[in-house]
C-alpha positions as CSV (number, residue, x, y, z in Angstrom):
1,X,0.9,10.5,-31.5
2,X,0.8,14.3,-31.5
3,X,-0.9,15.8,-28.7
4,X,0.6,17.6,-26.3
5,X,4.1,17.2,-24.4
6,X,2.6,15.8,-21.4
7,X,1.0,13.2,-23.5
8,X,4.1,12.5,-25.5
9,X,6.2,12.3,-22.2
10,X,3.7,9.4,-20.9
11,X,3.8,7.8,-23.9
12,X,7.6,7.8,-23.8
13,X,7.3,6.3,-20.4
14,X,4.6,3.6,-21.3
15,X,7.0,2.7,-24.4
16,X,9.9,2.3,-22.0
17,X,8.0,0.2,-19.1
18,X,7.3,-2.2,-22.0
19,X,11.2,-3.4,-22.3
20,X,13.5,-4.0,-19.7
21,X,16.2,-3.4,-21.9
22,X,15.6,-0.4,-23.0
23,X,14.5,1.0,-26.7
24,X,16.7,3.2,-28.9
25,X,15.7,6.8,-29.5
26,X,14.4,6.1,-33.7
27,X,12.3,3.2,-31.8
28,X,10.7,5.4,-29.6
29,X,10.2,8.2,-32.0
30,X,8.3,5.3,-34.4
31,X,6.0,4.2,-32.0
32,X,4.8,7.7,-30.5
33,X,5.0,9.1,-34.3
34,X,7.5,11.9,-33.5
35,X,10.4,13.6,-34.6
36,X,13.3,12.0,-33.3
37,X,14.2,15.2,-32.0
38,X,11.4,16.0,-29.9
39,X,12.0,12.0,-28.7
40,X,16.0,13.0,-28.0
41,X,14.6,16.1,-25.5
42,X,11.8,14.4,-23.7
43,X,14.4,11.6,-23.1
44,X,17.3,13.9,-21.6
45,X,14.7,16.1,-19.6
46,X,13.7,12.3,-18.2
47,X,17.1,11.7,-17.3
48,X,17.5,14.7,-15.8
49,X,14.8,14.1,-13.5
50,X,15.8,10.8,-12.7
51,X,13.1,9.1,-14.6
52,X,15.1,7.6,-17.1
53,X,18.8,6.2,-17.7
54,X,20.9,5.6,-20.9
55,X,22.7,2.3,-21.1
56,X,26.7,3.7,-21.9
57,X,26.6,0.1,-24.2
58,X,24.1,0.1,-26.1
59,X,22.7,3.5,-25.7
60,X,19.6,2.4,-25.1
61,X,16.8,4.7,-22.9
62,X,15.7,2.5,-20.0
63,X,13.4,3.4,-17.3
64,X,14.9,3.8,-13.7
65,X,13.5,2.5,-10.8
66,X,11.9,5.9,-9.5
67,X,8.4,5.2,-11.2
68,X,8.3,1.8,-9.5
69,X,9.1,3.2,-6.3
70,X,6.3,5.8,-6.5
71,X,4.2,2.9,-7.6
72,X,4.9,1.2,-4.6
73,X,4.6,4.0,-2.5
74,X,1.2,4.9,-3.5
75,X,-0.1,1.4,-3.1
76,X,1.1,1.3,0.4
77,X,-0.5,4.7,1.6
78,X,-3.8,3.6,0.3
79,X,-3.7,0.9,2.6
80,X,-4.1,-1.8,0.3
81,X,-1.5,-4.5,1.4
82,X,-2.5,-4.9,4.6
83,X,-6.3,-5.4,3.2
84,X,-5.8,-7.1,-0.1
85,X,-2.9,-9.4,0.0
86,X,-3.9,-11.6,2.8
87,X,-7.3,-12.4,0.8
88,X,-5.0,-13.2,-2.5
89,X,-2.8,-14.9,-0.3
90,X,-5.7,-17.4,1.3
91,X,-7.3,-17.6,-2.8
92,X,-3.7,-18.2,-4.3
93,X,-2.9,-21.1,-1.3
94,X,-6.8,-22.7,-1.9
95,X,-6.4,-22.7,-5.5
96,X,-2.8,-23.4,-5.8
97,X,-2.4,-21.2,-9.5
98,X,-2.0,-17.7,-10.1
99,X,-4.4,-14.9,-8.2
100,X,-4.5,-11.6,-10.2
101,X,-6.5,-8.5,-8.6
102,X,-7.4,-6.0,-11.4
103,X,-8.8,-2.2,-10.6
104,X,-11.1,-0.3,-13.1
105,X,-10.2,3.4,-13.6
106,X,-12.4,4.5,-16.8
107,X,-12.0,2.5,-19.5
108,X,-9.2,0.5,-18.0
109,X,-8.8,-2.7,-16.1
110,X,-5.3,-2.9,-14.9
111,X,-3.5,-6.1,-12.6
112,X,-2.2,-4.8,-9.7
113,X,-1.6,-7.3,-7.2
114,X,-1.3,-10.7,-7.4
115,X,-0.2,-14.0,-5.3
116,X,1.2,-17.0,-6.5
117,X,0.0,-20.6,-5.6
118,X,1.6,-22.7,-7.7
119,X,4.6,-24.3,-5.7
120,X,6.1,-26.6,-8.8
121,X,5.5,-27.8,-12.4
122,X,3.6,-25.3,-15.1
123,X,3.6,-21.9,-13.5
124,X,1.7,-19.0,-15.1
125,X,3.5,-15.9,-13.9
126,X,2.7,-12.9,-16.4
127,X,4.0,-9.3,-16.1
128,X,1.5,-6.9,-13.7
129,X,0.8,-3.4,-14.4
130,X,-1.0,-4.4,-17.3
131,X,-3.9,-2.9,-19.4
132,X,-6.1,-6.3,-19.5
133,X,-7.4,-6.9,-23.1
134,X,-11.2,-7.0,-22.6
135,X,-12.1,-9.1,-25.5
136,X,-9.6,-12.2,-24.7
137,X,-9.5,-12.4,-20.9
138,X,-11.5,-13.7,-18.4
139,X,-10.8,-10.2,-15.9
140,X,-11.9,-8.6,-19.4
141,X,-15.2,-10.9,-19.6
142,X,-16.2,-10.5,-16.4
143,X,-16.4,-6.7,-16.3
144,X,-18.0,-6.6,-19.7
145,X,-20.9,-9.3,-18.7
146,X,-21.8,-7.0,-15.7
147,X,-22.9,-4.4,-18.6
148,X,-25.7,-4.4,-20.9
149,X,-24.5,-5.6,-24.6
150,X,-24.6,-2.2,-25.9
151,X,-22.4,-0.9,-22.7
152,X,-19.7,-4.1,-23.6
153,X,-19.3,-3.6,-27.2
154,X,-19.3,0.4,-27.0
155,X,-16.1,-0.7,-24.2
156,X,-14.4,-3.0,-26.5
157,X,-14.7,-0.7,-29.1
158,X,-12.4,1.9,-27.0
159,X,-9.9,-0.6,-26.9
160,X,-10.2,-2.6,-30.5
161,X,-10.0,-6.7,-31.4
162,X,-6.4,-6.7,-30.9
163,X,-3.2,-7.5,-28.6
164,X,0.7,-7.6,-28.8
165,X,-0.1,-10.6,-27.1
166,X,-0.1,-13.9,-29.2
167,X,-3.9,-15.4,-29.0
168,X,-4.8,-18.5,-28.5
169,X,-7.4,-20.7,-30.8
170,X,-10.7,-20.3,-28.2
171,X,-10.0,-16.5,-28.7
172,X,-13.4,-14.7,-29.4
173,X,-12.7,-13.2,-33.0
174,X,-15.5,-10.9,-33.4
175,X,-18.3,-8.8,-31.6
176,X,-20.9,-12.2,-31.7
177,X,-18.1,-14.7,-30.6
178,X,-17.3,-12.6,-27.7
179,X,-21.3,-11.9,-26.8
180,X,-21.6,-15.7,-26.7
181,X,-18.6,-15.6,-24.0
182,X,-20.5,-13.1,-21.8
183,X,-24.2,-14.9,-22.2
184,X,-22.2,-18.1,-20.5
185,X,-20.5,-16.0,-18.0
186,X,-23.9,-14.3,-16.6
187,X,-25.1,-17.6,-16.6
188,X,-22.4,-18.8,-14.3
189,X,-21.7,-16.5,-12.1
190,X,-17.8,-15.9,-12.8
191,X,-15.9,-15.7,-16.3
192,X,-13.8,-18.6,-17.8
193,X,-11.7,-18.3,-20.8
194,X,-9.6,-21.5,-21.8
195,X,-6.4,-21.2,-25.0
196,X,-8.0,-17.9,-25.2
197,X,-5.4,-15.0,-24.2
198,X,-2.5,-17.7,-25.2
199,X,-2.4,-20.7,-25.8
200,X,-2.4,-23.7,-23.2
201,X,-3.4,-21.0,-20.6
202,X,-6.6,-20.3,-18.9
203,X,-8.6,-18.0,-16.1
204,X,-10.9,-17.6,-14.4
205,X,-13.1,-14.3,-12.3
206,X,-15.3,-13.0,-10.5
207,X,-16.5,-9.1,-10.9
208,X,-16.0,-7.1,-7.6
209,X,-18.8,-4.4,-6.8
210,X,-18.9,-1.9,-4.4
211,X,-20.5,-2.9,-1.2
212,X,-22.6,0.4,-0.8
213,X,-24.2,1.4,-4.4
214,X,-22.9,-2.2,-6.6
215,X,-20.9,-0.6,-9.5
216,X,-17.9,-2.3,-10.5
217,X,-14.6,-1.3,-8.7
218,X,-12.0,-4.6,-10.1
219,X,-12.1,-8.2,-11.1
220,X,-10.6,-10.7,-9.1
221,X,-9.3,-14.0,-11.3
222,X,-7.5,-17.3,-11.0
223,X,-5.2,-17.9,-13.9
224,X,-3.0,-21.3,-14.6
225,X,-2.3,-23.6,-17.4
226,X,-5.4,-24.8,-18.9
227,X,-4.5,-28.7,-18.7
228,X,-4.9,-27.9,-15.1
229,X,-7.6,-25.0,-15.0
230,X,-10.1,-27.8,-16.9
231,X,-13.8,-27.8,-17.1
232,X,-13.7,-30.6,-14.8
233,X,-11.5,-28.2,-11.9
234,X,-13.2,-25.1,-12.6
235,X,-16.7,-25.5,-10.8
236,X,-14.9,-26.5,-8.0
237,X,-12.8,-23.2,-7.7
238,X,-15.7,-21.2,-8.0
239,X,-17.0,-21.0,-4.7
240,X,-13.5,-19.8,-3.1
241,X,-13.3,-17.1,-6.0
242,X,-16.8,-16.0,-5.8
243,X,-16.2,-15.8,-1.7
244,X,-12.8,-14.2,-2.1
245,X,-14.5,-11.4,-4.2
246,X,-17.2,-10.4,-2.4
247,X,-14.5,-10.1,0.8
248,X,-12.5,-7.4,-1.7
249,X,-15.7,-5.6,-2.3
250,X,-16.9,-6.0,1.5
251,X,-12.9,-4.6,2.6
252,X,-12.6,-2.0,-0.3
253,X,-14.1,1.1,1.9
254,X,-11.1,0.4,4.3
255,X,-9.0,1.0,1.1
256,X,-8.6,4.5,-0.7
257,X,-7.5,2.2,-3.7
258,X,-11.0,1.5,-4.9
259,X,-12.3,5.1,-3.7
């Protein structure tokens, strides 16, 4: 990464949010592609603001909870707990797995909320804050099968075939393998992917659209272990999902997150 300083500081910050306990200043430099000095000052002028700490141990750069807190803070004056959660909440307790709400912004689709259903046994619990992979997840398929071909592919190709994320064996490996996903998803209604983002896991969603003009505003999924999320269980959740989506898109004018 070259580009400019502001770019390099955000990529300093994405590297960071990606470890909990903290990178050392030659890791960062690697994965941005700068000199290690130009990595020591964006680092100290992080810390200075606040943004950043330095473990005294291991001397390790490690974000601070101030972005979290903005996070948070941003979230809550757009309104969006009090109109979102209880939908997840009422999805998560029907379907008793993991409810994931994902916003688009460009050429992203990142989790933001989520509710958890599962009481005991396999739980699926991933990170949030996320970039969803396009090609591999069901959020991913059911955005791209509310394009045209042409629209989907020129999408994935913004993001690539690829993940830091291990795949699993139902993984679509190429541009015709993953067109075949979204010709079964239209035909359904709603995305499912099964051993597809990892293995032994699987998902489910349904696109939201905007109530007034239809574009897509987020994706609204269901998520588990796949021995549980099965082809036999699946049609059966669909109805709550599909329902629970169209009351996002119905209740996203009350929030300025999807504006």
């Amino acid at each position: 990464m070259a580009g400019s300083l502001i770019e390099r500081t955000l990529g300093v910050l994405e590297a960071l949010s990606e470890d909990a306990e903290g990178l050392p200043l030659l890791v960062i430099a690697d994965r941005l592609g700068i000199p290690k000095s130009a990595a020591h000052r964006i680092c100290s002028e992080l810390i200075r603001l606040g943004h950043v700490r330095q473990n005294p141990r291991t001397q390790h750069y490690q974000l601070t909870t101030r972005l979290v807190a903005l996070g948070f803070r941003y979230l809550a004056s757009t309104g969006a707990s009090d109109v979102i959660q209880p939908i997840l909440d009422r999805l998560a307790e029907t379907s008793g797995e993991l409810v994931r709400l994902s916003v688009i912004e460009g050429n992203r689709l990142t989790w933001i909320a989520k509710a958890q259903g599962a009481r005991s046994g396999l739980r699926y619990d991933p990170d949030m804050g996320k970039e969803a992979p396009l090609f591999c997840t069901a959020s991913g398929h059911a955005w791209l099968a509310g394009l045209d071909d042409v629209a989907a592919l020129a999408l994935v190709q913004t993001q690539g075939l690829e993940t830091d994320h291990p795949l699993g064996p139902q993984a679509p490996r190429n541009e015709d393998e993953l067109l075949d996903h979204l010709r079964h998803t239209r035909t359904r209604g709603y995305a499912w992917v099964s051993d597809s983002m990892g293995p032994g896991t699987a998902a489910m969603s349904a696109l939201i659209r905007h109530p007034v003009d239809g574009h897509p505003i987020g994706v609204l999924s269901i998520a588990g272990p796949s021995v549980r999320l099965d082809a036999e269980r699946v049609p059966a959740l669909a109805s709550p999902l599909l329902t629970a989506a169209e009351e996002l898109a119905q209740s996203s004018t009350a929030s300025r997150l999807f504006s």
